[in-house]
C-alpha positions in Angstrom: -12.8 -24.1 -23.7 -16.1 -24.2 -22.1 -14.7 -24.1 -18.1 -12.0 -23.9 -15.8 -12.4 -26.4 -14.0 -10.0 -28.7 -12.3 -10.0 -31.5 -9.4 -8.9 -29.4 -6.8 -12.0 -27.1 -7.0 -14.8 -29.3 -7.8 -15.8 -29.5 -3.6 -16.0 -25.2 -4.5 -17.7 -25.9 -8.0 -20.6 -27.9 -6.7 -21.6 -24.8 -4.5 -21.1 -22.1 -7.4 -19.8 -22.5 -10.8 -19.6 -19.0 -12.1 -16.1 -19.0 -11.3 -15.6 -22.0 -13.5 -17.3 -20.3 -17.1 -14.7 -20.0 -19.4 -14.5 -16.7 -20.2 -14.0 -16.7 -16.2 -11.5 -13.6 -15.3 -9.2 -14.8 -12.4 -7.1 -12.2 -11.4 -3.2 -12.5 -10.2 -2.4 -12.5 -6.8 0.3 -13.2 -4.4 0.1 -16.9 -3.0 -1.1 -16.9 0.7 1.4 -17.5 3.7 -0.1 -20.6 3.8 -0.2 -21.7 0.2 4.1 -20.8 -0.1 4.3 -23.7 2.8 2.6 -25.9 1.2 4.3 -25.7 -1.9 7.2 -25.9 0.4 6.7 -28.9 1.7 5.0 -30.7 -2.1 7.9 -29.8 -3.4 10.8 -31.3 -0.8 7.6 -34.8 -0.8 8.4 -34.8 -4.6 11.7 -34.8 -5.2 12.3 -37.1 -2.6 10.0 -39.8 -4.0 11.4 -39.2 -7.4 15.0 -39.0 -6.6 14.7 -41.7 -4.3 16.8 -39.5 -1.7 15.8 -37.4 0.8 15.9 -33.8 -0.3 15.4 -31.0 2.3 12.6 -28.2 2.1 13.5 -25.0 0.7 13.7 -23.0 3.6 13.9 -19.8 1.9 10.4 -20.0 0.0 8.8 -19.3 3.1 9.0 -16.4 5.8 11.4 -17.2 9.1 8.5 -17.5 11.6 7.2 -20.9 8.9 11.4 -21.9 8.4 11.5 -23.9 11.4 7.8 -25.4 11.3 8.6 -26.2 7.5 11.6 -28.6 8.5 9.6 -30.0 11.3 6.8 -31.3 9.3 9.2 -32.3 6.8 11.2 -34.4 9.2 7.8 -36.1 10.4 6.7 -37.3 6.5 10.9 -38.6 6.3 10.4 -40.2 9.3 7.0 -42.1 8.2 7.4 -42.6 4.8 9.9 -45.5 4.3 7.2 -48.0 5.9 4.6 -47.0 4.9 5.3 -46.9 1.2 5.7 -50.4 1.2 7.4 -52.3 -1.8 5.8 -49.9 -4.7 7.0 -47.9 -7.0 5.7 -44.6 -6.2 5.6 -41.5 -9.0 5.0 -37.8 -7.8 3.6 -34.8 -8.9 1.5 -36.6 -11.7 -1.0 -34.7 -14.0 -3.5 -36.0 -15.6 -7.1 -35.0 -17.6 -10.4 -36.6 -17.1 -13.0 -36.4 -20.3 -16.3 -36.7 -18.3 -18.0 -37.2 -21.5 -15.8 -40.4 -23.1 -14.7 -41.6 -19.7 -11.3 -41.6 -20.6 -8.3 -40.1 -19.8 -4.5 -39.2 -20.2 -1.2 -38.1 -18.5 -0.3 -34.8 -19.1 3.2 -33.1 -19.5 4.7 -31.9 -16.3 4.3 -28.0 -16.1 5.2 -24.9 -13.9 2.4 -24.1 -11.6 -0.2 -26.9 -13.0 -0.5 -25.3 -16.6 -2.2 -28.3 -18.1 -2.1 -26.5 -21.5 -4.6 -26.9 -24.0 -7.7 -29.1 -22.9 -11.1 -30.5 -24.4 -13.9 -29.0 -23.5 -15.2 -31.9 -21.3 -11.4 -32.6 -20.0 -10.6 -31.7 -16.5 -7.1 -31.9 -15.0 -5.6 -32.8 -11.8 -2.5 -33.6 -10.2 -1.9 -36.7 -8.0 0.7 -36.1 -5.3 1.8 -39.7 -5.4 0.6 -42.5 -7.5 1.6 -46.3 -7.7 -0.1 -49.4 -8.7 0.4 -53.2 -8.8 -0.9 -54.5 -11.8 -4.5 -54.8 -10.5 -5.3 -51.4 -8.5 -3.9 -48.2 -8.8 -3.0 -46.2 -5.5 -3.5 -42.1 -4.7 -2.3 -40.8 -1.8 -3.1 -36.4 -1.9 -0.4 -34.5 0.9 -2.3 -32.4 3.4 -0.1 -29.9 5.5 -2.5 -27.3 6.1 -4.6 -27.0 9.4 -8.1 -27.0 7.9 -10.4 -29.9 8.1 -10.6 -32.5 4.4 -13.1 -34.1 3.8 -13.1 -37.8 4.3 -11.7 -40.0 1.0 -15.2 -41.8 0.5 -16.7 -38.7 -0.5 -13.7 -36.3 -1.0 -14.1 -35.3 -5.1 -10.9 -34.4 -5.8 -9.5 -38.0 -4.9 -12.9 -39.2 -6.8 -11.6 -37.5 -10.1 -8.0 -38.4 -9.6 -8.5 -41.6 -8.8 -10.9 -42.6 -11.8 -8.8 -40.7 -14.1 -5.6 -42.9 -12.9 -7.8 -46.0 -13.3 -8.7 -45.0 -16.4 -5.5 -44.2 -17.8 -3.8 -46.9 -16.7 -6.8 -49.1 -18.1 -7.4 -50.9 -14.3 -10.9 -51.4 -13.1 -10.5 -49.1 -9.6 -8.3 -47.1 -7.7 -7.5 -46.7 -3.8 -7.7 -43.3 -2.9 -6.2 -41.4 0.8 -5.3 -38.3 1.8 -2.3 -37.9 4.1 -2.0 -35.0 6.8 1.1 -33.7 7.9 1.7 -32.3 10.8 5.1 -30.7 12.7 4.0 -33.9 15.6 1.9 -36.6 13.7 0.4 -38.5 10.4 -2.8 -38.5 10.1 -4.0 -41.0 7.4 -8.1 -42.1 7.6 -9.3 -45.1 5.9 -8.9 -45.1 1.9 -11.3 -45.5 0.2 -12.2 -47.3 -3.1 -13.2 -45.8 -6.6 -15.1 -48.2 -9.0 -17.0 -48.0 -12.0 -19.6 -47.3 -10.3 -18.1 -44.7 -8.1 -16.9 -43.0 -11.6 -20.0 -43.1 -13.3 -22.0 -41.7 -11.0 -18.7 -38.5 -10.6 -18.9 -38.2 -14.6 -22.7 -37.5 -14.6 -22.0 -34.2 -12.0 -19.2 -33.4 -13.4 -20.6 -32.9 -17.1 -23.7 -31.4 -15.5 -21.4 -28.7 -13.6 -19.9 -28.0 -16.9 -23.0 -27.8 -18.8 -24.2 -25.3 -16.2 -21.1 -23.1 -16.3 -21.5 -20.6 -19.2 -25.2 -19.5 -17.9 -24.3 -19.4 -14.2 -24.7 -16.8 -11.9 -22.3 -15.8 -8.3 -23.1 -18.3 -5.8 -22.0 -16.4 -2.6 -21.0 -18.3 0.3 -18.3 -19.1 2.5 -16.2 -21.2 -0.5 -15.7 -17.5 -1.9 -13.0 -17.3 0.5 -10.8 -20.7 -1.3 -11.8 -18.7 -4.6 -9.6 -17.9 -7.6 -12.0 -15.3 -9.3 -12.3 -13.6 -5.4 -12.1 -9.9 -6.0 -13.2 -9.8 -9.8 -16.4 -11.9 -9.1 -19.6 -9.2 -9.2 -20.7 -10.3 -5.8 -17.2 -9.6 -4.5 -17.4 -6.3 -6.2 -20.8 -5.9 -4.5 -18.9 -6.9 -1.0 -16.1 -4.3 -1.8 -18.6 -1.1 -2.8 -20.7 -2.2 0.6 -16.9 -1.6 2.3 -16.6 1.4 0.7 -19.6 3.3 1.7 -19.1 1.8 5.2 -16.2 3.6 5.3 -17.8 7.3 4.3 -15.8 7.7 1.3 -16.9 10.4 -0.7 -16.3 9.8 -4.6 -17.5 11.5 -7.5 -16.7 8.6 -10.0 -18.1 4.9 -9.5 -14.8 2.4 -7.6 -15.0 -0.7 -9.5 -12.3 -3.0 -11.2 -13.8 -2.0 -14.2 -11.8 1.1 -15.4 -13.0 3.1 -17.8 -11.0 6.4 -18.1 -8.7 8.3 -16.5 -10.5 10.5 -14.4 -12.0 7.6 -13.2 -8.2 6.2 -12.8 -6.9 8.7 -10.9 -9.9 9.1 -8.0 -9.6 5.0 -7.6 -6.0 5.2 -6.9 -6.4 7.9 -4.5 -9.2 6.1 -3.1 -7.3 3.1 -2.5 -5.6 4.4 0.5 -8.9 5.4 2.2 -10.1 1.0 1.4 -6.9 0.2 2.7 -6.9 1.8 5.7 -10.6 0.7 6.5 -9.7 -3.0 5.9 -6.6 -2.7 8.3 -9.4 -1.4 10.9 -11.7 -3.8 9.6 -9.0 -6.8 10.1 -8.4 -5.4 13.4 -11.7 -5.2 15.0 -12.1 -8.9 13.3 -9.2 -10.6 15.2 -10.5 -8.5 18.4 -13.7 -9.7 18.6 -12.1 -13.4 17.8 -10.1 -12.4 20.8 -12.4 -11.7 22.9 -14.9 -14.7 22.1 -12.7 -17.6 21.8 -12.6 -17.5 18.1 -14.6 -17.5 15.0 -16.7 -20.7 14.1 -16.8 -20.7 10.0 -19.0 -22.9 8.0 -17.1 -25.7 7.7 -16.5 -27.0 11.2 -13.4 -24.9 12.2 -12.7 -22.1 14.1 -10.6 -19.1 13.6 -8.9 -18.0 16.3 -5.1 -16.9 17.5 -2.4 -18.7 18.6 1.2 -17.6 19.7 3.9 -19.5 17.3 7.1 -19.4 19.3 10.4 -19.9 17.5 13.9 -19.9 17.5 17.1 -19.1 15.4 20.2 -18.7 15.7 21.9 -15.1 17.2 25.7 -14.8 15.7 25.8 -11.5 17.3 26.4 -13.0 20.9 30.0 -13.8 21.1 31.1 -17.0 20.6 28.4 -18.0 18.0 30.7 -18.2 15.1 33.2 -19.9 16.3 31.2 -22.1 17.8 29.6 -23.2 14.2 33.5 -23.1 13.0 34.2 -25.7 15.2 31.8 -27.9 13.8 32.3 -27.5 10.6 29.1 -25.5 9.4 30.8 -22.7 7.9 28.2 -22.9 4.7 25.6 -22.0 6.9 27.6 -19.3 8.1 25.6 -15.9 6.5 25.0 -11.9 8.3 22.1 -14.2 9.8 21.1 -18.0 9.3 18.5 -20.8 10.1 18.5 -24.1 11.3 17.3 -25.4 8.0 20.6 -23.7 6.8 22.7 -25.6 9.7 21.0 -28.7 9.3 21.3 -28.5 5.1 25.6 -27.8 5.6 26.1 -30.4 8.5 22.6 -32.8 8.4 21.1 -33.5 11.3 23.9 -34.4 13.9 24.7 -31.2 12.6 22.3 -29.2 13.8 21.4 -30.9 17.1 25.5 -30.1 18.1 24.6 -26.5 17.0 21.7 -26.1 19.0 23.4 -27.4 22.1 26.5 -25.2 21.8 24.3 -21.9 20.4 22.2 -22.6 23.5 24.4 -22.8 25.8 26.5 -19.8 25.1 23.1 -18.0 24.5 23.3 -17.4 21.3 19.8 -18.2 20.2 17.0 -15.9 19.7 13.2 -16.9 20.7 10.6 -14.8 19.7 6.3 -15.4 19.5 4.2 -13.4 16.6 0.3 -14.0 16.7 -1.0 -16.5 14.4 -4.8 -16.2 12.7 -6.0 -18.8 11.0 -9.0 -21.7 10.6 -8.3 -24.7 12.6 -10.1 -28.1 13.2 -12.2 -28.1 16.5 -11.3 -31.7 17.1 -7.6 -33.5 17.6 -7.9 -36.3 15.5 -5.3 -39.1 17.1 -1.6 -39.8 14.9 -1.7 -42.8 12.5 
Protein backbone atom coordinates (compact mmCIF):
# COMPACT_ATOMS: atom_id res chain seq x y z
CA UNK A 1 0.00 0.00 0.00
CA UNK A 2 1.61 3.11 -0.98
CA UNK A 3 -0.42 5.57 1.70
CA UNK A 4 -2.76 5.95 4.38
CA UNK A 5 -4.75 8.12 3.22
CA UNK A 6 -8.41 8.65 3.65
CA UNK A 7 -11.23 11.55 3.10
CA UNK A 8 -11.24 12.71 6.38
CA UNK A 9 -7.55 13.83 6.39
CA UNK A 10 -6.98 15.03 2.95
CA UNK A 11 -7.70 19.11 4.35
CA UNK A 12 -4.29 17.69 6.79
CA UNK A 13 -2.58 15.91 3.81
CA UNK A 14 -2.42 18.84 1.47
CA UNK A 15 -0.27 20.65 4.27
CA UNK A 16 2.06 17.54 5.09
CA UNK A 17 1.96 14.13 3.79
CA UNK A 18 4.60 12.32 5.73
CA UNK A 19 2.00 11.08 7.96
CA UNK A 20 0.29 9.51 4.95
CA UNK A 21 3.60 7.13 3.55
CA UNK A 22 2.75 3.79 3.97
CA UNK A 23 5.12 2.52 6.03
CA UNK A 24 3.58 5.50 8.29
CA UNK A 25 3.77 4.30 12.15
CA UNK A 26 0.59 5.72 13.83
CA UNK A 27 0.60 4.97 17.32
CA UNK A 28 -2.51 3.83 19.69
CA UNK A 29 -4.06 6.27 21.66
CA UNK A 30 -7.07 6.89 23.76
CA UNK A 31 -9.86 8.79 21.72
CA UNK A 32 -10.17 12.54 22.88
CA UNK A 33 -13.09 13.76 25.17
CA UNK A 34 -14.21 15.16 22.25
CA UNK A 35 -13.86 12.46 19.66
CA UNK A 36 -16.03 9.74 22.36
CA UNK A 37 -18.98 12.48 21.87
CA UNK A 38 -18.89 12.46 18.57
CA UNK A 39 -18.98 8.91 18.16
CA UNK A 40 -21.74 9.34 20.60
CA UNK A 41 -23.83 11.23 18.90
CA UNK A 42 -22.84 9.34 14.83
CA UNK A 43 -23.75 6.44 16.38
CA UNK A 44 -27.45 7.31 18.04
CA UNK A 45 -27.75 9.62 13.89
CA UNK A 46 -27.19 6.13 12.46
CA UNK A 47 -29.18 3.84 13.92
CA UNK A 48 -31.91 6.06 13.82
CA UNK A 49 -31.85 6.65 10.04
CA UNK A 50 -31.34 2.99 9.50
CA UNK A 51 -33.82 1.66 11.95
CA UNK A 52 -36.13 4.14 10.95
CA UNK A 53 -36.82 4.78 14.79
CA UNK A 54 -35.43 7.02 17.02
CA UNK A 55 -32.75 5.39 19.11
CA UNK A 56 -31.30 7.37 22.09
CA UNK A 57 -27.46 8.21 22.53
CA UNK A 58 -25.45 5.98 24.58
CA UNK A 59 -25.06 7.98 27.58
CA UNK A 60 -22.53 5.94 29.10
CA UNK A 61 -19.77 6.26 26.23
CA UNK A 62 -19.10 9.53 27.45
CA UNK A 63 -18.04 11.15 30.90
CA UNK A 64 -21.15 12.76 33.18
CA UNK A 65 -20.11 16.42 32.67
CA UNK A 66 -20.78 15.47 28.25
CA UNK A 67 -24.23 13.00 29.46
CA UNK A 68 -26.51 15.77 29.55
CA UNK A 69 -25.03 17.95 26.53
CA UNK A 70 -24.97 14.49 24.61
CA UNK A 71 -28.94 14.13 24.85
CA UNK A 72 -29.37 17.79 24.18
CA UNK A 73 -27.74 17.80 20.84
CA UNK A 74 -29.32 14.60 20.21
CA UNK A 75 -32.75 15.93 20.90
CA UNK A 76 -32.05 19.04 18.54
CA UNK A 77 -30.94 16.61 15.21
CA UNK A 78 -34.57 14.39 16.32
CA UNK A 79 -36.28 17.43 16.37
CA UNK A 80 -35.01 18.69 12.78
CA UNK A 81 -34.55 15.78 10.97
CA UNK A 82 -38.07 14.50 10.02
CA UNK A 83 -38.49 17.72 7.63
CA UNK A 84 -35.76 18.10 6.51
CA UNK A 85 -35.07 14.64 5.15
CA UNK A 86 -37.72 15.12 2.82
CA UNK A 87 -39.27 12.04 0.92
CA UNK A 88 -35.69 10.06 0.44
CA UNK A 89 -34.46 7.16 1.24
CA UNK A 90 -31.57 7.94 3.41
CA UNK A 91 -28.54 5.16 4.15
CA UNK A 92 -25.94 5.84 7.05
CA UNK A 93 -22.64 5.11 7.96
CA UNK A 94 -21.73 4.26 4.20
CA UNK A 95 -18.06 3.40 3.15
CA UNK A 96 -16.79 3.69 0.25
CA UNK A 97 -13.12 3.81 -1.88
CA UNK A 98 -12.14 6.26 -4.50
CA UNK A 99 -9.30 5.03 -7.18
CA UNK A 100 -7.90 8.47 -8.18
CA UNK A 101 -6.19 6.89 -10.91
CA UNK A 102 -9.35 4.92 -12.85
CA UNK A 103 -11.86 7.33 -11.47
CA UNK A 104 -13.90 4.79 -10.21
CA UNK A 105 -15.16 3.49 -7.19
CA UNK A 106 -16.94 1.03 -4.80
CA UNK A 107 -18.89 0.42 -1.58
CA UNK A 108 -17.07 -1.14 1.05
CA UNK A 109 -18.18 -3.67 3.79
CA UNK A 110 -19.25 -1.99 7.00
CA UNK A 111 -16.39 -2.29 9.66
CA UNK A 112 -15.49 -1.60 13.39
CA UNK A 113 -13.78 1.73 13.59
CA UNK A 114 -13.52 2.42 9.64
CA UNK A 115 -11.21 -0.61 8.82
CA UNK A 116 -11.64 -0.41 5.16
CA UNK A 117 -9.48 -3.56 4.79
CA UNK A 118 -7.34 -4.24 2.01
CA UNK A 119 -7.13 -1.31 -0.58
CA UNK A 120 -5.36 -0.45 -3.99
CA UNK A 121 -2.69 1.55 -4.02
CA UNK A 122 -4.48 4.58 -5.65
CA UNK A 123 -7.89 3.75 -3.55
CA UNK A 124 -8.84 6.08 -0.85
CA UNK A 125 -11.71 5.43 1.57
CA UNK A 126 -14.27 7.37 3.24
CA UNK A 127 -17.40 7.12 5.06
CA UNK A 128 -20.57 9.22 4.22
CA UNK A 129 -22.64 9.92 7.29
CA UNK A 130 -25.81 9.91 5.28
CA UNK A 131 -26.39 9.31 1.61
CA UNK A 132 -29.52 9.25 -0.68
CA UNK A 133 -30.26 9.91 -4.20
CA UNK A 134 -33.13 10.19 -6.70
CA UNK A 135 -32.24 8.61 -9.76
CA UNK A 136 -30.43 11.69 -11.13
CA UNK A 137 -28.14 13.18 -8.23
CA UNK A 138 -26.82 11.65 -5.38
CA UNK A 139 -27.08 13.49 -1.87
CA UNK A 140 -24.13 13.67 1.17
CA UNK A 141 -24.89 15.22 4.13
CA UNK A 142 -21.38 14.87 6.76
CA UNK A 143 -22.67 15.37 10.92
CA UNK A 144 -20.77 18.10 12.59
CA UNK A 145 -21.08 18.22 16.50
CA UNK A 146 -17.87 19.55 17.44
CA UNK A 147 -17.25 23.35 18.12
CA UNK A 148 -14.46 24.01 15.66
CA UNK A 149 -14.97 25.90 12.53
CA UNK A 150 -15.55 23.36 8.78
CA UNK A 151 -14.77 24.52 6.04
CA UNK A 152 -17.41 25.55 3.65
CA UNK A 153 -18.87 22.46 1.18
CA UNK A 154 -17.67 24.28 -2.09
CA UNK A 155 -14.21 23.76 -1.16
CA UNK A 156 -14.46 21.24 1.84
CA UNK A 157 -12.32 17.95 0.33
CA UNK A 158 -13.63 15.48 2.38
CA UNK A 159 -17.27 16.13 0.91
CA UNK A 160 -15.24 16.58 -2.56
CA UNK A 161 -13.96 12.84 -2.31
CA UNK A 162 -17.16 11.45 -0.84
CA UNK A 163 -19.25 12.90 -3.02
CA UNK A 164 -17.45 11.92 -6.37
CA UNK A 165 -16.87 8.58 -5.15
CA UNK A 166 -20.92 8.23 -4.44
CA UNK A 167 -21.40 9.63 -7.93
CA UNK A 168 -19.20 7.38 -9.19
CA UNK A 169 -20.42 4.34 -7.74
CA UNK A 170 -23.68 4.82 -8.22
CA UNK A 171 -22.76 5.69 -12.02
CA UNK A 172 -24.70 9.46 -11.71
CA UNK A 173 -23.09 12.42 -13.34
CA UNK A 174 -22.82 14.73 -9.77
CA UNK A 175 -23.44 14.69 -6.32
CA UNK A 176 -24.84 17.47 -3.68
CA UNK A 177 -22.68 17.67 -0.92
CA UNK A 178 -23.48 19.55 2.92
CA UNK A 179 -22.28 19.42 6.09
CA UNK A 180 -24.65 19.59 9.07
CA UNK A 181 -23.63 21.13 12.52
CA UNK A 182 -25.20 20.18 15.63
CA UNK A 183 -25.47 22.01 18.30
CA UNK A 184 -27.27 21.45 22.07
CA UNK A 185 -29.49 24.97 20.65
CA UNK A 186 -29.47 25.01 16.75
CA UNK A 187 -28.73 23.44 12.99
CA UNK A 188 -26.53 24.87 11.25
CA UNK A 189 -26.65 23.79 7.58
CA UNK A 190 -24.69 26.33 4.83
CA UNK A 191 -25.44 26.08 1.17
CA UNK A 192 -24.60 22.61 -0.52
CA UNK A 193 -22.74 22.54 -2.86
CA UNK A 194 -22.39 20.65 -6.17
CA UNK A 195 -19.62 18.09 -7.35
CA UNK A 196 -19.28 17.51 -11.13
CA UNK A 197 -17.01 15.99 -13.49
CA UNK A 198 -15.30 18.64 -13.48
CA UNK A 199 -15.18 19.25 -9.76
CA UNK A 200 -13.77 15.45 -9.62
CA UNK A 201 -11.28 15.69 -12.15
CA UNK A 202 -9.66 18.44 -11.06
CA UNK A 203 -9.80 16.48 -6.91
CA UNK A 204 -8.27 13.21 -8.81
CA UNK A 205 -5.29 15.14 -10.17
CA UNK A 206 -4.28 16.35 -6.23
CA UNK A 207 -5.16 13.51 -4.86
CA UNK A 208 -2.79 11.15 -7.03
CA UNK A 209 -0.13 13.87 -6.78
CA UNK A 210 -0.40 13.72 -2.76
CA UNK A 211 0.05 10.06 -3.09
CA UNK A 212 2.82 10.17 -5.54
CA UNK A 213 4.49 12.51 -3.07
CA UNK A 214 4.02 10.34 0.01
CA UNK A 215 6.80 7.77 0.20
CA UNK A 216 9.66 10.63 -0.23
CA UNK A 217 8.05 13.13 2.03
CA UNK A 218 9.43 14.81 4.77
CA UNK A 219 7.43 16.34 8.42
CA UNK A 220 5.53 19.30 7.46
CA UNK A 221 5.12 20.99 10.97
CA UNK A 222 2.35 23.17 11.50
CA UNK A 223 -0.64 23.69 13.40
CA UNK A 224 -2.61 20.39 11.58
CA UNK A 225 -0.04 18.30 13.72
CA UNK A 226 -2.38 18.84 16.36
CA UNK A 227 -5.66 16.76 14.29
CA UNK A 228 -2.67 14.19 13.55
CA UNK A 229 -2.68 10.40 13.83
CA UNK A 230 1.18 9.86 13.62
CA UNK A 231 1.38 12.91 16.52
CA UNK A 232 4.02 11.72 18.99
CA UNK A 233 5.87 9.14 16.61
CA UNK A 234 6.41 11.82 13.86
CA UNK A 235 10.41 12.95 14.07
CA UNK A 236 9.39 16.54 14.43
CA UNK A 237 7.18 15.63 17.27
CA UNK A 238 10.04 13.79 18.77
CA UNK A 239 12.08 16.91 18.11
CA UNK A 240 9.08 18.92 20.04
CA UNK A 241 9.23 16.29 22.93
CA UNK A 242 13.37 16.31 23.52
CA UNK A 243 13.04 20.45 23.24
CA UNK A 244 10.47 19.66 26.44
CA UNK A 245 12.72 17.67 28.00
CA UNK A 246 15.74 19.82 28.22
CA UNK A 247 13.39 22.68 29.11
CA UNK A 248 12.61 20.83 31.93
CA UNK A 249 16.46 20.25 33.24
CA UNK A 250 16.29 16.68 33.11
CA UNK A 251 19.54 15.18 33.53
CA UNK A 252 19.80 11.70 31.49
CA UNK A 253 22.59 9.63 30.67
CA UNK A 254 20.84 7.67 27.80
CA UNK A 255 19.08 9.49 24.72
CA UNK A 256 14.68 9.70 25.58
CA UNK A 257 13.21 8.77 22.35
CA UNK A 258 10.34 6.29 21.25
CA UNK A 259 12.90 4.48 19.79
CA UNK A 260 14.03 1.89 22.44
CA UNK A 261 16.88 0.15 22.00
CA UNK A 262 17.92 -1.76 25.27
CA UNK A 263 17.24 -1.94 28.58
CA UNK A 264 19.30 0.35 30.25
CA UNK A 265 17.94 2.66 27.99
CA UNK A 266 14.35 1.17 29.09
CA UNK A 267 14.58 1.61 32.46
CA UNK A 268 16.06 5.51 32.64
CA UNK A 269 12.95 6.44 30.00
CA UNK A 270 10.47 5.07 32.37
CA UNK A 271 11.88 6.76 35.22
CA UNK A 272 12.09 9.75 33.25
CA UNK A 273 8.62 9.70 32.36
CA UNK A 274 7.51 11.01 35.62
CA UNK A 275 9.92 14.07 35.43
CA UNK A 276 7.91 14.81 31.28
CA UNK A 277 4.87 14.32 33.00
CA UNK A 278 5.07 16.47 35.62
CA UNK A 279 6.53 19.34 33.31
CA UNK A 280 3.54 19.03 30.89
CA UNK A 281 1.00 19.24 33.77
CA UNK A 282 2.96 22.64 34.56
CA UNK A 283 3.30 23.26 31.02
CA UNK A 284 -0.68 22.77 30.55
CA UNK A 285 -1.14 24.93 33.50
CA UNK A 286 0.81 27.95 32.70
CA UNK A 287 -0.98 27.46 29.09
CA UNK A 288 -4.65 27.74 30.29
CA UNK A 289 -3.30 30.74 32.65
CA UNK A 290 -2.09 32.82 30.25
CA UNK A 291 -5.44 31.96 28.01
CA UNK A 292 -6.98 33.14 31.20
CA UNK A 293 -5.57 36.03 31.55
CA UNK A 294 -5.73 37.20 27.78
CA UNK A 295 -9.11 36.29 26.68
CA UNK A 296 -7.97 33.13 24.97
CA UNK A 297 -5.72 31.65 22.42
CA UNK A 298 -6.21 32.67 18.72
CA UNK A 299 -5.00 29.34 16.67
CA UNK A 300 -4.44 29.18 13.03
CA UNK A 301 -7.54 28.42 11.83
CA UNK A 302 -9.84 31.22 12.91
CA UNK A 303 -10.76 30.03 16.52
CA UNK A 304 -9.82 30.67 19.78
CA UNK A 305 -9.06 28.62 22.70
CA UNK A 306 -10.25 29.73 25.72
CA UNK A 307 -12.36 28.44 29.01
CA UNK A 308 -15.73 28.24 29.61
CA UNK A 309 -17.70 27.04 32.80
CA UNK A 310 -20.11 23.96 31.65
CA UNK A 311 -22.80 23.83 34.40
CA UNK A 312 -24.79 20.67 34.77
CA UNK A 313 -27.18 18.81 36.57
CA UNK A 314 -28.11 15.17 37.70
CA UNK A 315 -30.05 13.65 39.80
CA UNK A 316 -29.17 13.31 43.91
CA UNK A 317 -31.06 10.06 45.34
CA UNK A 318 -29.34 10.72 48.54
CA UNK A 319 -31.80 13.59 49.47
CA UNK A 320 -34.88 11.97 50.88
CA UNK A 321 -37.59 11.58 48.93
CA UNK A 322 -35.69 11.00 45.58
CA UNK A 323 -36.48 7.47 45.24
CA UNK A 324 -39.68 7.37 45.83
CA UNK A 325 -40.34 10.07 43.97
CA UNK A 326 -38.94 8.10 40.65
CA UNK A 327 -41.12 5.02 42.13
CA UNK A 328 -43.98 6.93 41.71
CA UNK A 329 -43.52 7.49 38.26
CA UNK A 330 -42.64 4.44 37.23
CA UNK A 331 -38.74 4.79 36.48
CA UNK A 332 -37.55 2.22 38.62
CA UNK A 333 -35.00 1.02 35.53
CA UNK A 334 -33.30 4.06 35.99
CA UNK A 335 -33.11 3.52 39.48
CA UNK A 336 -29.01 2.67 40.13
CA UNK A 337 -26.41 3.79 43.46
CA UNK A 338 -26.49 7.01 41.07
CA UNK A 339 -28.22 7.80 37.61
CA UNK A 340 -28.69 10.38 34.73
CA UNK A 341 -31.27 11.84 32.97
CA UNK A 342 -30.40 10.10 29.78
CA UNK A 343 -31.12 6.98 32.15
CA UNK A 344 -34.62 8.60 33.30
CA UNK A 345 -35.51 9.71 29.99
CA UNK A 346 -34.31 6.00 28.27
CA UNK A 347 -36.89 4.07 31.18
CA UNK A 348 -39.87 6.61 30.97
CA UNK A 349 -39.13 8.86 27.45
CA UNK A 350 -39.42 12.13 27.57
CA UNK A 351 -42.67 12.93 29.66
CA UNK A 352 -40.70 10.88 31.69
CA UNK A 353 -38.04 12.78 32.50
CA UNK A 354 -39.55 16.32 32.45
CA UNK A 355 -42.04 14.80 35.53
CA UNK A 356 -38.70 13.72 37.17
CA UNK A 357 -37.04 16.88 36.95
CA UNK A 358 -39.97 18.70 38.35
CA UNK A 359 -40.44 16.46 41.34
CA UNK A 360 -36.34 15.88 41.90
CA UNK A 361 -36.29 19.71 41.83
CA UNK A 362 -38.62 20.43 43.88
CA UNK A 363 -37.72 18.20 46.72
CA UNK A 364 -34.11 19.24 45.99
CA UNK A 365 -32.88 16.43 44.98
CA UNK A 366 -30.71 17.50 42.03
CA UNK A 367 -27.14 18.24 42.05
CA UNK A 368 -25.58 21.24 39.83
CA UNK A 369 -22.13 21.53 39.55
CA UNK A 370 -19.61 23.73 36.86
CA UNK A 371 -15.95 22.11 35.75
CA UNK A 372 -13.80 24.46 33.44
CA UNK A 373 -13.96 23.60 29.88
CA UNK A 374 -10.70 24.24 27.36
CA UNK A 375 -11.17 23.96 24.04
CA UNK A 376 -11.04 25.79 20.21
CA UNK A 377 -14.20 27.50 19.42
CA UNK A 378 -15.43 29.62 16.41
CA UNK A 379 -15.01 33.49 16.96
CA UNK A 380 -18.24 34.14 15.13
CA UNK A 381 -22.07 32.82 15.96
CA UNK A 382 -23.18 31.72 12.84
CA UNK A 383 -27.29 32.13 12.97
CA UNK A 384 -29.64 28.47 13.30
CA UNK A 385 -30.87 27.06 9.94
Amino acid sequence: MKHRLSASGIARARKCQFWVRGDAVWPEREPSREAAFGTAIHEAIAKTIESGERVEPDADAVDDLDADRLQRTFDRWAEWWPTARGELRWQAEKPVAWNVRTGEARWLPKAEHRDYGTLDDYEIPGTIDALANDGERVYIIDWKSGRQSVEAPDTNPQLGHNGAAAAAALRLDEAEVAYIKIGEDAIYRPEPATVDAITSTLLRDELRSIIDRAPTSKPEPGPWCQFCPMRGACPATESHVAEVIDAAAIVRRHPVSLDIRNNDQAAFTLTAIDGVEAFLSELKKRVREYADKHGGILLADGTVWSKSEVRTERPDLSVDGALQALYALGLIEAIESKTTWAAIKRAGGKDGEKAAREKLKAIGAVKASTAPRYEAREVKTRKAG
